[in-house]
MMTF fields as JSON, N, C-alpha, C and O atoms, coordinates in Angstrom:
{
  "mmtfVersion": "1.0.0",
  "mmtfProducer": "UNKNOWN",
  "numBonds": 463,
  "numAtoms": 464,
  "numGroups": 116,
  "numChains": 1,
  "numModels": 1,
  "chainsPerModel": [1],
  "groupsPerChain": [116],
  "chainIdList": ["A"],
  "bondAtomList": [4, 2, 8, 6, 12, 10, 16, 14, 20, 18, 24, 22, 28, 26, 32, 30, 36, 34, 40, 38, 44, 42, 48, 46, 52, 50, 56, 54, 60, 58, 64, 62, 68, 66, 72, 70, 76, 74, 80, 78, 84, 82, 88, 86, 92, 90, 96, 94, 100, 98, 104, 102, 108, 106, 112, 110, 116, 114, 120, 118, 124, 122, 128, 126, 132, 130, 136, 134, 140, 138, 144, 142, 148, 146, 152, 150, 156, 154, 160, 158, 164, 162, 168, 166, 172, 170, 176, 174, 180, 178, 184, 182, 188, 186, 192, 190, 196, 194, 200, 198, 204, 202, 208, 206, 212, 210, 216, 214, 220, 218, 224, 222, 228, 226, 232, 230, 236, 234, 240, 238, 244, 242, 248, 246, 252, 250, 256, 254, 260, 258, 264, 262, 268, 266, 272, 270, 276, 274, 280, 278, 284, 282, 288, 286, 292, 290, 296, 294, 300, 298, 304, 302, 308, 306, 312, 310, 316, 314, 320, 318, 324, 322, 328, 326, 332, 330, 336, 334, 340, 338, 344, 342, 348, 346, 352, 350, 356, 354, 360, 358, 364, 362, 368, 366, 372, 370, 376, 374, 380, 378, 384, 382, 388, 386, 392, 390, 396, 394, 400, 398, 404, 402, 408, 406, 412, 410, 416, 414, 420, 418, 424, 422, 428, 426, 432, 430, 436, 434, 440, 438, 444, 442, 448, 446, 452, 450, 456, 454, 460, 458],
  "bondOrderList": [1, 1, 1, 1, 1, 1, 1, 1, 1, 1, 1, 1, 1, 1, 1, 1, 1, 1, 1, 1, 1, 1, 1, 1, 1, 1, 1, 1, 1, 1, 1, 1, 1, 1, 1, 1, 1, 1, 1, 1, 1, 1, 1, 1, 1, 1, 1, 1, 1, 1, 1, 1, 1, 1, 1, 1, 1, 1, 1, 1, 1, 1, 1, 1, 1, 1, 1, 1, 1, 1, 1, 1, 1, 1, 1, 1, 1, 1, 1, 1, 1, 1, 1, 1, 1, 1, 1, 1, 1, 1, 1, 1, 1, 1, 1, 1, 1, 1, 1, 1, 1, 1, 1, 1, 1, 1, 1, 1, 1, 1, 1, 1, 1, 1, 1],
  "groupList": [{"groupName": "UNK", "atomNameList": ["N", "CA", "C", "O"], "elementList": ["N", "C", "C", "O"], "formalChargeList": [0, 0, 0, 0], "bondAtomList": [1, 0, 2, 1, 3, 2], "bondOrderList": [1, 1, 2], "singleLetterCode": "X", "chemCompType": "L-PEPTIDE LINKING"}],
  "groupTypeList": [0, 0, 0, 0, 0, 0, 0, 0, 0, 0, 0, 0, 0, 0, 0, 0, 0, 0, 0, 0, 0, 0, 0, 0, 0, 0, 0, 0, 0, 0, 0, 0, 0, 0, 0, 0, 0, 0, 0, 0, 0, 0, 0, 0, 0, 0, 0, 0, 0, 0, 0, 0, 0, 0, 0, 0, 0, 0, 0, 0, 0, 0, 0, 0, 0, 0, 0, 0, 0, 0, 0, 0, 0, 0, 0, 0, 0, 0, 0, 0, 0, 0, 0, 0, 0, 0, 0, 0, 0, 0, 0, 0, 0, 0, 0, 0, 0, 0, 0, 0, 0, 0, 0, 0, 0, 0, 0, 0, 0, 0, 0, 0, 0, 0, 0, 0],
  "groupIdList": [1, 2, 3, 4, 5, 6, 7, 8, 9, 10, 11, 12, 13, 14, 15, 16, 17, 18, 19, 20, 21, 22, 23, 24, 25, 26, 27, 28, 29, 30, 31, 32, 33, 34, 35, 36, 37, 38, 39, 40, 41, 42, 43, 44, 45, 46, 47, 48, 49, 50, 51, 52, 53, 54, 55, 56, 57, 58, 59, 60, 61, 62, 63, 64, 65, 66, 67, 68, 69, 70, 71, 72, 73, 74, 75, 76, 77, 78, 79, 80, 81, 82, 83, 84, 85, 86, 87, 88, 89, 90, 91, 92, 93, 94, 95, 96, 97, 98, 99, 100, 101, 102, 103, 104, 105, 106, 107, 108, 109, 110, 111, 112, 113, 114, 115, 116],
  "secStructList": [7, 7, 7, 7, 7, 7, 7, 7, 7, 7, 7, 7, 6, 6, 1, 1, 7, 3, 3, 3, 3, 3, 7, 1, 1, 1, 3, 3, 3, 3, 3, 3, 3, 3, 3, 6, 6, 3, 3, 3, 3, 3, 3, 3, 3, 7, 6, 6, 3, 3, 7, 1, 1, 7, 5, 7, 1, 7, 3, 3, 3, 3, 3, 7, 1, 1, 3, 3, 3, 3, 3, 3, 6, 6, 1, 7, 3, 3, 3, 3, 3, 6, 6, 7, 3, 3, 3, 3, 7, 6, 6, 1, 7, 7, 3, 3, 3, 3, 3, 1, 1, 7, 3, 3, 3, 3, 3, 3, 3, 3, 4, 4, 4, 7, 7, 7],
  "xCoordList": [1.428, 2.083, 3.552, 4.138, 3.993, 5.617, 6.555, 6.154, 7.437, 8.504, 9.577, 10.546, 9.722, 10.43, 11.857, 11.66, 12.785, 14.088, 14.484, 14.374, 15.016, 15.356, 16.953, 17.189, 18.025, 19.166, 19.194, 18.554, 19.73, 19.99, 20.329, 21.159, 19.617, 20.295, 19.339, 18.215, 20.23, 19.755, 19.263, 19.854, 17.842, 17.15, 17.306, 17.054, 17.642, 17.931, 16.676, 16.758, 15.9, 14.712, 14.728, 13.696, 15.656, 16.285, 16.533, 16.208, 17.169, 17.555, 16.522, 16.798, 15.313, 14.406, 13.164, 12.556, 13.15, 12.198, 10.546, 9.942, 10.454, 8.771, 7.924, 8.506, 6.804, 6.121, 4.239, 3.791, 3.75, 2.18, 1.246, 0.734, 0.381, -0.638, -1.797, -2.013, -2.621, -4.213, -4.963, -5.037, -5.681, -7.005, -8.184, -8.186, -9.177, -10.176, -10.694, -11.786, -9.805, -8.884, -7.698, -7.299, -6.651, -5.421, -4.666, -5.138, -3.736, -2.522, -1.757, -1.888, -0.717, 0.189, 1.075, 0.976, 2.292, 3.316, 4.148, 4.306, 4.529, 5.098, 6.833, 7.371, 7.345, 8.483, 8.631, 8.771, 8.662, 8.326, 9.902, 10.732, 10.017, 11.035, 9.883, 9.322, 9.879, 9.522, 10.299, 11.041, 10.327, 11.069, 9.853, 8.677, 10.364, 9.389, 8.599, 8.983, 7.135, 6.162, 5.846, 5.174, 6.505, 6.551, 6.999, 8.108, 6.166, 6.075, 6.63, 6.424, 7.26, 8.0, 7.642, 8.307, 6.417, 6.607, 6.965, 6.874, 7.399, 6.828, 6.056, 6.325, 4.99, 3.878, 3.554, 3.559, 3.321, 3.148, 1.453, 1.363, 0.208, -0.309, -0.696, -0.561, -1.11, -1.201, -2.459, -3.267, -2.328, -3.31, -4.749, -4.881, -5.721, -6.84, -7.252, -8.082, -6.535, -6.315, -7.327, -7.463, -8.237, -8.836, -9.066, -9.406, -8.905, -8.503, -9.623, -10.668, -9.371, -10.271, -10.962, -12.149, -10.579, -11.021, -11.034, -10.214, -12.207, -12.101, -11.244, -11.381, -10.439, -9.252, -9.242, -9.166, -9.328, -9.113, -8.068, -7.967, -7.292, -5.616, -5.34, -6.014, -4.376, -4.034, -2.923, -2.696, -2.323, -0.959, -1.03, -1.78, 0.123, 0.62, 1.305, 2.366, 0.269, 0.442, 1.293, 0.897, 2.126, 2.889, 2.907, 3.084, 2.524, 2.315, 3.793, 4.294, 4.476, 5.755, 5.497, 5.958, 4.599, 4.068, 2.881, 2.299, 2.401, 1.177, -0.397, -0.422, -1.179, -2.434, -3.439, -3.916, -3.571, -4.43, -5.32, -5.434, -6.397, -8.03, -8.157, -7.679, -8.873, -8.911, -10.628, -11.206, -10.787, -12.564, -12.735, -11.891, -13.888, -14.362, -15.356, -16.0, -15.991, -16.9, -18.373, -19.386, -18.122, -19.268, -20.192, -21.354, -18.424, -18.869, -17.979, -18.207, -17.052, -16.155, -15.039, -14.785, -14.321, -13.206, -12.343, -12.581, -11.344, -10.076, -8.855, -8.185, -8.826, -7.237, -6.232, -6.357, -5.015, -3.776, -2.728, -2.22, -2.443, -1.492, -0.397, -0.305, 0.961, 2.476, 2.679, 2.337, 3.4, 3.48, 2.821, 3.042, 1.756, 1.114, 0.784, 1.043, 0.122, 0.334, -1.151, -1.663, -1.412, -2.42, -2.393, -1.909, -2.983, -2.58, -3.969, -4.831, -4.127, -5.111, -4.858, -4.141, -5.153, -4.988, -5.786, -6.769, -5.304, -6.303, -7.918, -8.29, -8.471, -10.081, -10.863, -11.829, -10.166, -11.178, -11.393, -11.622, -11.324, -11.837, -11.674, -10.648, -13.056, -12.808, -12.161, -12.828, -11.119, -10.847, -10.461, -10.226, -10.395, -9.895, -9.014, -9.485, -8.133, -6.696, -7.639, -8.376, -7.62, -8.101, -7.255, -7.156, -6.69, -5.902, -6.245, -6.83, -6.096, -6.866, -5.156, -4.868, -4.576, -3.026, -2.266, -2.781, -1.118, 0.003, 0.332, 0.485, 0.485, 0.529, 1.566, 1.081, 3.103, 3.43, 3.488, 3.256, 3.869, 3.351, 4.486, 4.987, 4.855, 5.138, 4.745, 3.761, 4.339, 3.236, 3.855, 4.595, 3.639, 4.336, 2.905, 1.977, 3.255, 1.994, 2.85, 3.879, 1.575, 2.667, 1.798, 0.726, 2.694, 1.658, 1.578, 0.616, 2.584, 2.255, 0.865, 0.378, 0.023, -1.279, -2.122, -3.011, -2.013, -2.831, -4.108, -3.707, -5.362, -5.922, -6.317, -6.498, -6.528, -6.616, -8.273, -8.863],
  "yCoordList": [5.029, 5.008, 5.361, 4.938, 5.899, 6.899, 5.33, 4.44, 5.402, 4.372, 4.608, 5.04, 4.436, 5.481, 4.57, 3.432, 4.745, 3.456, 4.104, 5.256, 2.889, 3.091, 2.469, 1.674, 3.081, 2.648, 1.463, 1.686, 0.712, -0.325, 0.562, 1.471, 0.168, 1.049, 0.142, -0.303, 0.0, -0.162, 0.513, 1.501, 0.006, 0.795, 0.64, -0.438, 1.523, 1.506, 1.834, 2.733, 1.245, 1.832, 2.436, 2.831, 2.389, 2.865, 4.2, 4.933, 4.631, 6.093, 6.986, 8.093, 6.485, 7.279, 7.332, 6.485, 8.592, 9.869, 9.037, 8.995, 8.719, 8.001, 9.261, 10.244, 9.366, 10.568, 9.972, 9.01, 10.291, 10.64, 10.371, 11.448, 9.344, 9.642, 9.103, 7.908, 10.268, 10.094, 9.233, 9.611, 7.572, 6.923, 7.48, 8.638, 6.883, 7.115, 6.747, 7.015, 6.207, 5.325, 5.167, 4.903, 5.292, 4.736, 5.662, 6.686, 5.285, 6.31, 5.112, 3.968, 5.563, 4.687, 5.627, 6.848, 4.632, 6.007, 4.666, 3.45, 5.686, 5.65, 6.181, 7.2, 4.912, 4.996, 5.119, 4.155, 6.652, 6.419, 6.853, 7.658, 6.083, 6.701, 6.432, 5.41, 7.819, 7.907, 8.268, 9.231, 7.704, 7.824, 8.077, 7.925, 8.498, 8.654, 7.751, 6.837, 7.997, 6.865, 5.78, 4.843, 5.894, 4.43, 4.712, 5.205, 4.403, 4.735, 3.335, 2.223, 3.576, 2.002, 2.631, 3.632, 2.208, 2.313, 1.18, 0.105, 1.301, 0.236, 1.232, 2.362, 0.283, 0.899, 0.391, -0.83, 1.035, 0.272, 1.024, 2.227, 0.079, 0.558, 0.592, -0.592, 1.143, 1.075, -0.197, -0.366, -1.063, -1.356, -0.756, 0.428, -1.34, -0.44, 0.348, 1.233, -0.184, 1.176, 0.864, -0.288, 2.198, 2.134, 3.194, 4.342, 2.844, 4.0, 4.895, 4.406, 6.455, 7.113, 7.225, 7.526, 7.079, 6.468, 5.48, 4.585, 5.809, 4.109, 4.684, 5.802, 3.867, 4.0, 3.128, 1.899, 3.931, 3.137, 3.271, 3.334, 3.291, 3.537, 2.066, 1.446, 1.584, -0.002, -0.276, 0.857, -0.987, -0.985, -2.754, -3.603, -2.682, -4.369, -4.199, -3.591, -5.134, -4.885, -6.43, -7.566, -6.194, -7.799, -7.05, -5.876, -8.742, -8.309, -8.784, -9.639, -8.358, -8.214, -8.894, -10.013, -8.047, -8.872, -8.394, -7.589, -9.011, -9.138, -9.801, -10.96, -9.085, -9.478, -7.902, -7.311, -7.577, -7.275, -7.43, -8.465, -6.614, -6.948, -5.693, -4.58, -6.019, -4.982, -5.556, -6.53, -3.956, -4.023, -3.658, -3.008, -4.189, -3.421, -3.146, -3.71, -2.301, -0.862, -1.838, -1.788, -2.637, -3.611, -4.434, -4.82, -4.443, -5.463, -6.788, -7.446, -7.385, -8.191, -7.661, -6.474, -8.957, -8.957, -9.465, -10.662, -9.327, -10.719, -10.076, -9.122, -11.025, -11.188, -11.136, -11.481, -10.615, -10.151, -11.025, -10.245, -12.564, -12.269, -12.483, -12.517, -12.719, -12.568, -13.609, -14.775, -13.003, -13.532, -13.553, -13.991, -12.841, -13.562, -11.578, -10.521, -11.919, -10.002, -10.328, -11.301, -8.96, -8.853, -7.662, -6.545, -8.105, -7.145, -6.842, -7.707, -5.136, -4.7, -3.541, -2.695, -3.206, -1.73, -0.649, -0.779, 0.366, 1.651, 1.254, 0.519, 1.72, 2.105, 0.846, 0.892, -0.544, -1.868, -2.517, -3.726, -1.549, -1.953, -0.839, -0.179, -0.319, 0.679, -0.087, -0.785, 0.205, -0.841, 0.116, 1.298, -0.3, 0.366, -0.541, -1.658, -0.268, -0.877, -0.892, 0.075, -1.938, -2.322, -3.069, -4.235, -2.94, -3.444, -3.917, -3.008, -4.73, -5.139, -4.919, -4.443, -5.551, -5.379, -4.478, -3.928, -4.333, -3.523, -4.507, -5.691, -3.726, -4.243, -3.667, -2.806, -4.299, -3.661, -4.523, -5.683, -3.423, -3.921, -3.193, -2.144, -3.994, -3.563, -3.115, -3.365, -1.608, -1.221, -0.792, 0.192, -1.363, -0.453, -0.472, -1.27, 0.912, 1.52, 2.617, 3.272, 2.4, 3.654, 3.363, 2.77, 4.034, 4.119, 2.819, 2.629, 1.784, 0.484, -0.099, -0.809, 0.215, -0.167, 0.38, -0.36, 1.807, 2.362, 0.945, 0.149, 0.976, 0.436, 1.181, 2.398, -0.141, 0.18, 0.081, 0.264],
  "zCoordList": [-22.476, -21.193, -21.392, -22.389, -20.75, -20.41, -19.898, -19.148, -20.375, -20.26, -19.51, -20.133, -18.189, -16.96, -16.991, -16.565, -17.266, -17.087, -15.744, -15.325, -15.179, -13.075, -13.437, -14.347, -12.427, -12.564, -11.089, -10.062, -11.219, -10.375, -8.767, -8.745, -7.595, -6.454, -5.434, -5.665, -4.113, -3.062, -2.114, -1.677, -1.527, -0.863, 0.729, 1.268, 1.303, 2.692, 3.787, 4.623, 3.686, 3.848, 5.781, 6.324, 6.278, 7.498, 7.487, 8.421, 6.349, 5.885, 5.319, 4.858, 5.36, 4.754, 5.94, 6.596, 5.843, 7.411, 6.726, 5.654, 7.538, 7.472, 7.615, 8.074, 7.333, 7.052, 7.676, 7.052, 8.286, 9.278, 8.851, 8.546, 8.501, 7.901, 8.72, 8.923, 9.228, 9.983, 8.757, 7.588, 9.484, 9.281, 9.608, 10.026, 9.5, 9.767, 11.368, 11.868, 11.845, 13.127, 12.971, 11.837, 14.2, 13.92, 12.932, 12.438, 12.767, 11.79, 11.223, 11.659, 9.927, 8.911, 9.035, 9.151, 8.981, 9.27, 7.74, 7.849, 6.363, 5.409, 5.505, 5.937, 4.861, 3.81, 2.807, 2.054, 2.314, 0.826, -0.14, 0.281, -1.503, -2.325, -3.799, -4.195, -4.304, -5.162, -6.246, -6.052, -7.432, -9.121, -9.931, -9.601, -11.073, -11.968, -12.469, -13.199, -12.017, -12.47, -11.737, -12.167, -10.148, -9.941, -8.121, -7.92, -6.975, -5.803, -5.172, -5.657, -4.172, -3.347, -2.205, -1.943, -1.126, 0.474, 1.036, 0.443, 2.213, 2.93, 4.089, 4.496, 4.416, 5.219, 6.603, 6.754, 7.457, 8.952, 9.361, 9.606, 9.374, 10.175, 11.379, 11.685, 12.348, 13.903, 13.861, 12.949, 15.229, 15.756, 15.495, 15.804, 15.027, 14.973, 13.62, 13.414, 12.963, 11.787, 10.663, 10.25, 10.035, 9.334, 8.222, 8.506, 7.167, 6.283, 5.787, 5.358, 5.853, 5.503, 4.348, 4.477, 3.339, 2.24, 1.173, 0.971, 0.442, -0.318, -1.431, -1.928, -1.718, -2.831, -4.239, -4.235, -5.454, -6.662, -7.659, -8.884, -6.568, -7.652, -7.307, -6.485, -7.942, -8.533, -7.301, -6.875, -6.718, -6.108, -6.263, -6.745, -5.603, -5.018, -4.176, -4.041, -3.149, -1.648, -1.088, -1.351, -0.536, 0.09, 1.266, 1.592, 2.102, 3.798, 4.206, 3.476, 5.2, 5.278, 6.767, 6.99, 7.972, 8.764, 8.947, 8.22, 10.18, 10.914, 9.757, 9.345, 9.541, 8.873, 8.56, 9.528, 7.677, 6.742, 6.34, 5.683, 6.454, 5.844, 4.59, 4.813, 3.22, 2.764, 1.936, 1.454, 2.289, 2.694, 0.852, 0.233, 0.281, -0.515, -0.473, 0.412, -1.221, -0.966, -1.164, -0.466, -2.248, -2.605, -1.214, -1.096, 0.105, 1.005, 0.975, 1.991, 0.15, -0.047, 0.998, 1.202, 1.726, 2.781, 2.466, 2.621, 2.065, 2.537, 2.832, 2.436, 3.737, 4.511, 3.586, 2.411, 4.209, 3.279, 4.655, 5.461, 4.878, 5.979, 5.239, 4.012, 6.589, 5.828, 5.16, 5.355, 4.157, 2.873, 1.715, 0.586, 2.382, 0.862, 0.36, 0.936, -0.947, -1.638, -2.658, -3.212, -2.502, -3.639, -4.76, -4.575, -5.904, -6.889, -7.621, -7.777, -8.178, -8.477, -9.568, -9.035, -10.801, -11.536, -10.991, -10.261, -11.387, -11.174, -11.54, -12.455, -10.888, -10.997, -11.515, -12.276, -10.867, -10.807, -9.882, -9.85, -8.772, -7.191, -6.674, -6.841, -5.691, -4.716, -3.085, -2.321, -2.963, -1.582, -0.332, -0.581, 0.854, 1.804, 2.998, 3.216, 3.56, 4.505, 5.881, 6.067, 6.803, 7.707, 8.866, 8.485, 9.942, 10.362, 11.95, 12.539, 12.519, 13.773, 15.007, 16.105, 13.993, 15.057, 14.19, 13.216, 14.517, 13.283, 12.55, 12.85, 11.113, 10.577, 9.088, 8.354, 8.763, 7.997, 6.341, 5.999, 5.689, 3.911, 3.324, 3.728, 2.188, 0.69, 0.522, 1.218, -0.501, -1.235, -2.765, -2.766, -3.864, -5.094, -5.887, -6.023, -6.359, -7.505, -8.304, -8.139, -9.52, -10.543, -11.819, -11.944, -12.801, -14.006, -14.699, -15.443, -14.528, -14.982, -14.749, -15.629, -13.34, -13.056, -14.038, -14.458, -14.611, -15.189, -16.036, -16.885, -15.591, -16.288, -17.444, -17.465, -19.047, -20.607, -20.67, -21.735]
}
């Protein structure tokens, strides 16, 4: 694994153009700053929102507000509400973002998840 060093900086996450992303229902509209190796959103999804696919990249998700369901492919549910975060590596859960109200998140992933 690549050893990325980050210089100390504050994130204004106000100053950064959120960018569109179509569910499978509903839309996520992203804040993203990306560095080498290593992704910081914060994420908002709409009312309703359901993600088009099942995903097995690793992140750590903190609910910032509202409530969160994240489905896995197996059939397993659980709630993500505020405050609380869940953490996963690459390719040891297929999961997918589920949202009944809006709902916004932390999201950081990067090559540290890489599962060994």
């Amino acid at each position: 694994m690549t050893q990325h060093n980050i210089p100390f900086q504050v994130i204004d996450w106000t100053k950064i153009e959120p960018s569109k992303h179509a569910g499978e229902k509903g839309s996520a509209l992203w804040n993203t700053l990306q560095l080498p190796g290593l992704r910081i959103r914060i994420v908002t999804y709409s009312a309703g929102y359901v993600a088009d696919h099942w995903c097995q990249k690793g992140h750590i998700v903190h609910c910032l507000q509202g409530e969160l369901i994240t489905e896995h492919e197996n059939g397993e549910r659980y709630t993500l509400k505020e405050g609380m975060t869940y953490v996963v590596s690459d390719n040891l859960s297929s999961h997918r973002s589920v949202a009944k109200q809006q709902v916004k998140l932390l999201i950081v992933d990067g090559d540290f998840l890489q599962s060994r």
